[in-house]
FIKOL-200149 format. One record per residue: x, y, z of N, C-alpha, C in turn. Coordinates in Angstrom, 1 decimal. Example, Ala and Ser with C-alpha at 12.3 -4.5 7.8 and 13.67 -1.06 7.14 Angstrom:
! residues 2
REC | 13.2 | -5.7 | 7.8 | 12.3 | -4.5 | 7.8 | 13.2 | -3.3 | 7.8;
REC | 12.8 | -2.2 | 7.1 | 13.7 | -1.1 | 7.1 | 12.9 | 0.0 | 7.9;
! end
This chain:
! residues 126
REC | 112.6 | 71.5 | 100.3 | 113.1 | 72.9 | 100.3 | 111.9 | 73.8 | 100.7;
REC | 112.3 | 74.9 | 101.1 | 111.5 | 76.0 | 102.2 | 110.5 | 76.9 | 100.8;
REC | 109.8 | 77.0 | 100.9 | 108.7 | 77.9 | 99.7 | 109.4 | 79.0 | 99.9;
REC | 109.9 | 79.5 | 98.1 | 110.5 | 80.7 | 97.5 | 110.4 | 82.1 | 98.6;
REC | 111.2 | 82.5 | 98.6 | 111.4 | 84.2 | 99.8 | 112.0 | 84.9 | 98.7;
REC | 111.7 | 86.1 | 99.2 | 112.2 | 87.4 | 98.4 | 113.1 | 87.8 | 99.6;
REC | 113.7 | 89.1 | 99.1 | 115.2 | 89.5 | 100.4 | 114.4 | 91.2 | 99.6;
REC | 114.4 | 92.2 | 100.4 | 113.9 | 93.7 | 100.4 | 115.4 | 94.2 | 101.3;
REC | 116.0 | 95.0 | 100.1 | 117.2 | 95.6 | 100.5 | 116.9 | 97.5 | 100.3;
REC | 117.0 | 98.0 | 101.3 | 117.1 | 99.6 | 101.5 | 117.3 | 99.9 | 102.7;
REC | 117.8 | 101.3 | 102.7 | 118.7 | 102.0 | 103.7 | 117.7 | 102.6 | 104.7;
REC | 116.4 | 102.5 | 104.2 | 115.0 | 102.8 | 105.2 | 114.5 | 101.8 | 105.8;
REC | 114.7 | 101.5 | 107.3 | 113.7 | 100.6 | 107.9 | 112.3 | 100.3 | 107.6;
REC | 111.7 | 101.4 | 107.6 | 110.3 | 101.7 | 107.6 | 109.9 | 101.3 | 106.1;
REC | 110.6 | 101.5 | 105.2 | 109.8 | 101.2 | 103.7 | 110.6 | 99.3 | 103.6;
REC | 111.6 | 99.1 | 104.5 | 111.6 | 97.6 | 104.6 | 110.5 | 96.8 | 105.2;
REC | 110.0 | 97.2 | 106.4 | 109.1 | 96.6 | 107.1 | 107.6 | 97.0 | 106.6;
REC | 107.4 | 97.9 | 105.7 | 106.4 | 98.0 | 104.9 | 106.0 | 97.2 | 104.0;
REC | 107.1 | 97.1 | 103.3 | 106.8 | 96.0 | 101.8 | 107.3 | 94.6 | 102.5;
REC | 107.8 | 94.4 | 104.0 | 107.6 | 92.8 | 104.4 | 106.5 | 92.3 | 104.6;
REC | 105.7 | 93.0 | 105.4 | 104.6 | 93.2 | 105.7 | 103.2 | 93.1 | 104.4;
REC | 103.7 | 93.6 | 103.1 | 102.7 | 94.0 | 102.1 | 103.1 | 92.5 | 101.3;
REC | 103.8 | 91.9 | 101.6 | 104.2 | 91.0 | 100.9 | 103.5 | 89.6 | 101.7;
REC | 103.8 | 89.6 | 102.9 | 103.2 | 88.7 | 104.3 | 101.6 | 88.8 | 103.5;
REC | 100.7 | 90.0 | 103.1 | 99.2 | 89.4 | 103.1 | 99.1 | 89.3 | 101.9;
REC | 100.1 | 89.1 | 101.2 | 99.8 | 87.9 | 99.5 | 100.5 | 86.6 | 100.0;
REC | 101.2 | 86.6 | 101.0 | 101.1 | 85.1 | 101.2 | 103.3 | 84.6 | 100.5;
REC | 103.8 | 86.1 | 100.6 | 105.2 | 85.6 | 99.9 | 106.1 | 85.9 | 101.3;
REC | 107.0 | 84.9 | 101.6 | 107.8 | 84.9 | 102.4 | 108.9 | 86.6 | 102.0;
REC | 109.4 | 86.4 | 103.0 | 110.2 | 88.1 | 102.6 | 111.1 | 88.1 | 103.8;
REC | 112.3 | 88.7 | 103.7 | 113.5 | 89.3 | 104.8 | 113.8 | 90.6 | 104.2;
REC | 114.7 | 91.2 | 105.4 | 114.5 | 92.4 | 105.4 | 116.6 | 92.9 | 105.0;
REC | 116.8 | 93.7 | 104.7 | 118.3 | 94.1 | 104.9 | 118.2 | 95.9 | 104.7;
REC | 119.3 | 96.2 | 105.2 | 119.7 | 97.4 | 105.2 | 120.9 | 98.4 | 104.6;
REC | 121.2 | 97.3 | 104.5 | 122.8 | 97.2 | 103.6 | 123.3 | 96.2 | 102.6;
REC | 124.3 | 96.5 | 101.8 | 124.9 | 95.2 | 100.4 | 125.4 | 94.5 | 101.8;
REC | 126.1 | 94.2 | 102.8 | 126.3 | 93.5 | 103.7 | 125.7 | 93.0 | 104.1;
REC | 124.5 | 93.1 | 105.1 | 123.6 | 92.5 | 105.7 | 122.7 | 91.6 | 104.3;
REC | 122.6 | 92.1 | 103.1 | 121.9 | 91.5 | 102.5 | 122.6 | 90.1 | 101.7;
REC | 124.0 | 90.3 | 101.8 | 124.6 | 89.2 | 101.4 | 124.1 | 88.2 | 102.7;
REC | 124.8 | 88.5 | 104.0 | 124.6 | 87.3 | 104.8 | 123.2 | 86.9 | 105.0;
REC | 121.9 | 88.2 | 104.6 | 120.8 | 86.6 | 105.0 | 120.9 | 85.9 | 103.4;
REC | 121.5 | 86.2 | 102.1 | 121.4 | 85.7 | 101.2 | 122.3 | 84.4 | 101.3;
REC | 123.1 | 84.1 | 102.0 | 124.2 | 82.8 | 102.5 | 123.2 | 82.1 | 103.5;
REC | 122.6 | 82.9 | 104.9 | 121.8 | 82.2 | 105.6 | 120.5 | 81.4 | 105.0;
REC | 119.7 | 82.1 | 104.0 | 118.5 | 82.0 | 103.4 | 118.3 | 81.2 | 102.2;
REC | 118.7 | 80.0 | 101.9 | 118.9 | 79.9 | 100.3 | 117.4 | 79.5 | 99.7;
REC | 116.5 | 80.2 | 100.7 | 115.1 | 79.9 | 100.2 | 114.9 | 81.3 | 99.0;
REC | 115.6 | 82.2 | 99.1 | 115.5 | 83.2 | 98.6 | 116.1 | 83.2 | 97.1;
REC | 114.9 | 83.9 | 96.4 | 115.4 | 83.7 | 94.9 | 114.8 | 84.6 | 94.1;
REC | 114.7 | 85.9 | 94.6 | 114.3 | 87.5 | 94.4 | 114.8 | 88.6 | 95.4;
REC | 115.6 | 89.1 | 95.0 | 116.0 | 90.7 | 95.4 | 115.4 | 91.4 | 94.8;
REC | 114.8 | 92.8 | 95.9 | 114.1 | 93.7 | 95.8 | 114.8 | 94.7 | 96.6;
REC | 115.4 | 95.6 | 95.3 | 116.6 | 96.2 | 96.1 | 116.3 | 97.7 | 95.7;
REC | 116.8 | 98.9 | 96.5 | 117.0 | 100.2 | 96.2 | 118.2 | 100.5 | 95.8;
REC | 117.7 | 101.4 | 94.4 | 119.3 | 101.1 | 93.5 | 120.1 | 102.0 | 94.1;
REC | 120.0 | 103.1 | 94.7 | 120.7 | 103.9 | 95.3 | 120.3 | 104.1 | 97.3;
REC | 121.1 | 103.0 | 97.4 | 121.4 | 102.9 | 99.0 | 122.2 | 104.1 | 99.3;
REC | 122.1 | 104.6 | 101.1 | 122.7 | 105.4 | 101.7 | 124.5 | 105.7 | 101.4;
REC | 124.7 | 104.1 | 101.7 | 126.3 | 104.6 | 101.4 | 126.5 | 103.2 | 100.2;
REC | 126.2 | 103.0 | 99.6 | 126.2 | 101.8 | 98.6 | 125.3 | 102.2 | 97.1;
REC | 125.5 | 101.2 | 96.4 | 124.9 | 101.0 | 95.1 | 124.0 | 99.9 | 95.1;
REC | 123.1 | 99.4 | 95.0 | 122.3 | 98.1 | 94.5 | 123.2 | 97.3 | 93.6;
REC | 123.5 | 98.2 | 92.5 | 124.4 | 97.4 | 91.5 | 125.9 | 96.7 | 92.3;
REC | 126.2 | 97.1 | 93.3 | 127.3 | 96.8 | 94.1 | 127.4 | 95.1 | 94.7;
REC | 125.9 | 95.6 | 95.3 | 124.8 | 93.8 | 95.5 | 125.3 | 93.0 | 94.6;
REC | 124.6 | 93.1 | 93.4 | 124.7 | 92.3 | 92.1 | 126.0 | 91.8 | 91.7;
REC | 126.6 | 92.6 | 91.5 | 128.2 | 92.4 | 91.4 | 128.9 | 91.3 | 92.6;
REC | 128.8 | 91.9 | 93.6 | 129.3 | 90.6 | 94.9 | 128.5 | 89.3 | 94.5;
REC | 127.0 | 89.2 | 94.6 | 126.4 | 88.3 | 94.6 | 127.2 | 87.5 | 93.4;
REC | 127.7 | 88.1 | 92.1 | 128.1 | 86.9 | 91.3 | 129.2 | 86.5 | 91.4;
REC | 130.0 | 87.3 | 91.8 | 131.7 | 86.7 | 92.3 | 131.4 | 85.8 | 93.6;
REC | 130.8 | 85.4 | 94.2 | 130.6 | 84.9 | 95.5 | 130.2 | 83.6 | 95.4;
REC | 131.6 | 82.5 | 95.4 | 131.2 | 80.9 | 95.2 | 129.7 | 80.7 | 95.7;
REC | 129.8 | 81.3 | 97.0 | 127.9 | 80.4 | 97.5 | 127.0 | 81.1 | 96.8;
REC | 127.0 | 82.1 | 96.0 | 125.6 | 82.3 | 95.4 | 126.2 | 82.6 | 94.0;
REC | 127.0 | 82.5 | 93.6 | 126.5 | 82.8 | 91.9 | 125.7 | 81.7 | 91.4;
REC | 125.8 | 80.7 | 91.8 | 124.9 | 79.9 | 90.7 | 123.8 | 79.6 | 91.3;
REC | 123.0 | 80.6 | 92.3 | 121.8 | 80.4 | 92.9 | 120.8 | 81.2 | 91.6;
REC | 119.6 | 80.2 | 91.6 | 118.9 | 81.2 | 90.5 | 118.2 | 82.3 | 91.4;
REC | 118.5 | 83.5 | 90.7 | 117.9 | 84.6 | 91.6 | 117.6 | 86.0 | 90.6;
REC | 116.6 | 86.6 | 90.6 | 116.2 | 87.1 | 89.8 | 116.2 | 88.8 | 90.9;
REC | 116.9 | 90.0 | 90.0 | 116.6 | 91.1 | 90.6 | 115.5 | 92.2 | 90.5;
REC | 115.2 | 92.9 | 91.3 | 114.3 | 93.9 | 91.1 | 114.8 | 95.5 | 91.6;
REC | 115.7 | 96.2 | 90.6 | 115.8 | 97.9 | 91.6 | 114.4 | 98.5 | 91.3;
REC | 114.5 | 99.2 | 92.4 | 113.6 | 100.3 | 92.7 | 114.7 | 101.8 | 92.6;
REC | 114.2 | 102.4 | 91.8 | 115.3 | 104.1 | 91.6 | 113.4 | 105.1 | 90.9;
REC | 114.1 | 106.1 | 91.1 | 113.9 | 107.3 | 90.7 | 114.2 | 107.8 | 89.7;
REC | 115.6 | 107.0 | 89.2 | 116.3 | 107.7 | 88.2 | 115.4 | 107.1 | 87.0;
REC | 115.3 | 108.1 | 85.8 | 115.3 | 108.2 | 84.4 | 115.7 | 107.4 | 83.9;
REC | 116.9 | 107.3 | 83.6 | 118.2 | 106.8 | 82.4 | 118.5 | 105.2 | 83.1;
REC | 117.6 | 104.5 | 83.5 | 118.4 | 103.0 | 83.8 | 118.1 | 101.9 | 83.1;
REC | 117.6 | 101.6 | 82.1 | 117.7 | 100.8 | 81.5 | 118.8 | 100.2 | 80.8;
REC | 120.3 | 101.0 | 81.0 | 121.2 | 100.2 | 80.8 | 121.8 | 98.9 | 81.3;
REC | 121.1 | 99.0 | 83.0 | 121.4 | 97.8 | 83.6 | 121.0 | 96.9 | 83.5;
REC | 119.7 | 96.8 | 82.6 | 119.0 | 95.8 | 82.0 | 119.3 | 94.9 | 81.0;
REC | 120.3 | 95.8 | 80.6 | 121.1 | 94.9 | 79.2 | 122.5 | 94.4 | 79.9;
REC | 123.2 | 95.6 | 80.6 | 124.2 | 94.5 | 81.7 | 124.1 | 93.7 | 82.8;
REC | 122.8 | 93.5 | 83.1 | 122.7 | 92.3 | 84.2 | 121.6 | 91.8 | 84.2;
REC | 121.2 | 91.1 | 83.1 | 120.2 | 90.4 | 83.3 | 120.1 | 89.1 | 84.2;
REC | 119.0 | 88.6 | 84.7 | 118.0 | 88.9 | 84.5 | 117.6 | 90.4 | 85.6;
REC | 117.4 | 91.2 | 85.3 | 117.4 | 92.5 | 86.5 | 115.7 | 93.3 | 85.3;
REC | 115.0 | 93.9 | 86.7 | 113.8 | 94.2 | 86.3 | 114.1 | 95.8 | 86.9;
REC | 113.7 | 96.7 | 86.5 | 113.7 | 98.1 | 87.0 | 112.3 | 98.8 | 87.2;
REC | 111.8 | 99.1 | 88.6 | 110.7 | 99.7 | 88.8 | 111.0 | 100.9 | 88.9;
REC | 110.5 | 102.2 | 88.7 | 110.3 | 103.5 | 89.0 | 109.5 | 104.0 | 90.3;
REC | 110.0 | 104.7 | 91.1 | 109.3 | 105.3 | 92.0 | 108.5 | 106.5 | 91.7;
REC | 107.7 | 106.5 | 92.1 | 107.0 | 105.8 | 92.9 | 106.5 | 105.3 | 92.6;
REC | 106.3 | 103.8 | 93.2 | 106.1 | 102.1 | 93.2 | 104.8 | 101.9 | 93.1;
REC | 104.5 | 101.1 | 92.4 | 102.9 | 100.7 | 92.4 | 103.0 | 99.4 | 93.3;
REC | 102.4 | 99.0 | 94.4 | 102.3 | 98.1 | 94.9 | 101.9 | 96.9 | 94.5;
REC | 100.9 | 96.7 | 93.2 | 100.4 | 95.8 | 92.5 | 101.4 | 95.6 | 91.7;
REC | 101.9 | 96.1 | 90.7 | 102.8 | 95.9 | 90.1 | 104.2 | 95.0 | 90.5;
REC | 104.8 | 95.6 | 91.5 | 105.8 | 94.9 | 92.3 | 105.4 | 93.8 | 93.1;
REC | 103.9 | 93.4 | 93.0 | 103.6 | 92.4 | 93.9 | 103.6 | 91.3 | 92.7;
REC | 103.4 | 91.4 | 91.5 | 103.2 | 90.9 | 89.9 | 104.8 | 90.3 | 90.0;
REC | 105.4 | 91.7 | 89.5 | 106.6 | 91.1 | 89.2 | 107.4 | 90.0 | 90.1;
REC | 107.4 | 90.2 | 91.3 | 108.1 | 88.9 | 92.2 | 107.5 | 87.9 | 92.4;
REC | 105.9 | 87.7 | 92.1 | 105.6 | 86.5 | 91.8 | 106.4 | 85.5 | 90.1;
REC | 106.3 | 86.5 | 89.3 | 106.9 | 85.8 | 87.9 | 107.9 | 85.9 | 88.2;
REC | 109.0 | 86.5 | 89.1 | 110.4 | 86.2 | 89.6 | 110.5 | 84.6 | 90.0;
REC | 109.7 | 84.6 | 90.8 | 109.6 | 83.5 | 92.2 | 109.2 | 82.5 | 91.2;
REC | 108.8 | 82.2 | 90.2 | 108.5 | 81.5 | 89.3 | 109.4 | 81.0 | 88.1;
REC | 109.6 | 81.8 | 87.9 | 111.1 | 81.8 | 87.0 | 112.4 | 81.3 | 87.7;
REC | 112.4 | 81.4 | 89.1 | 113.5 | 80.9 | 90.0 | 113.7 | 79.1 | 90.4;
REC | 111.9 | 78.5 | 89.8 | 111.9 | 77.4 | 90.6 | 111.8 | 76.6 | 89.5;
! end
């Protein structure tokens, strides 16, 4: 099997290819998506992947929208895979108690932090 990948979901190119990139010089595999769409299919292409790193509030979508498909979806519900949103918002620790395992960072993001957390993701996945 291919060494653990993360999948980085948001509606910004540029903060995708940032944190692929920030991820590349710790040494953690990473793909990019732009959409709950695109991010399903590299999650079907990819089954090295076993961390999403998602923006909870996409352009025309929800992150939580992600989550939801991902578990109705015979090829990946029973992939172990651990979430990470990224929001702004205040008030989300609810989603923590409805979809575990889901981790919530606050923006703005500490780089170190989020580089922590998806390693004990990627750990917890294998």
């Amino acid at each position: 099997m291919r060494e653990s990948a993360i999948l980085i979901v948001d509606d910004v190119a540029d903060i995708v290819a940032e944190m692929i990139s920030m991820f590349a010089l710790v040494g953690v595999p990473a793909f990019g998506a732009d959409s709950v769409q695109e991010a399903l299919c590299m999650l079907r292409r990819e089954p090295s992947i076993r961390a999403v790193i998602c923006d909870l509030h996409l352009q025309h979508e929800d992150g939580r929208t992600l989550l939801a498909l991902v578990r109705k979806d015979p090829d990946l519900a029973d992939r172990p895979l651990n979430v990470i949103f990224i929001t702004g918002d205040s008030d989300v620790e609810i989603l923590c108690a409805q979809a575990p395992p889901v981790t919530i960072v606050r923006k703005p993001i500490d780089p170190d932090m989020v580089i922590e957390h998806v390693r004990r993701c990627l750990q917890q996945a294998e």
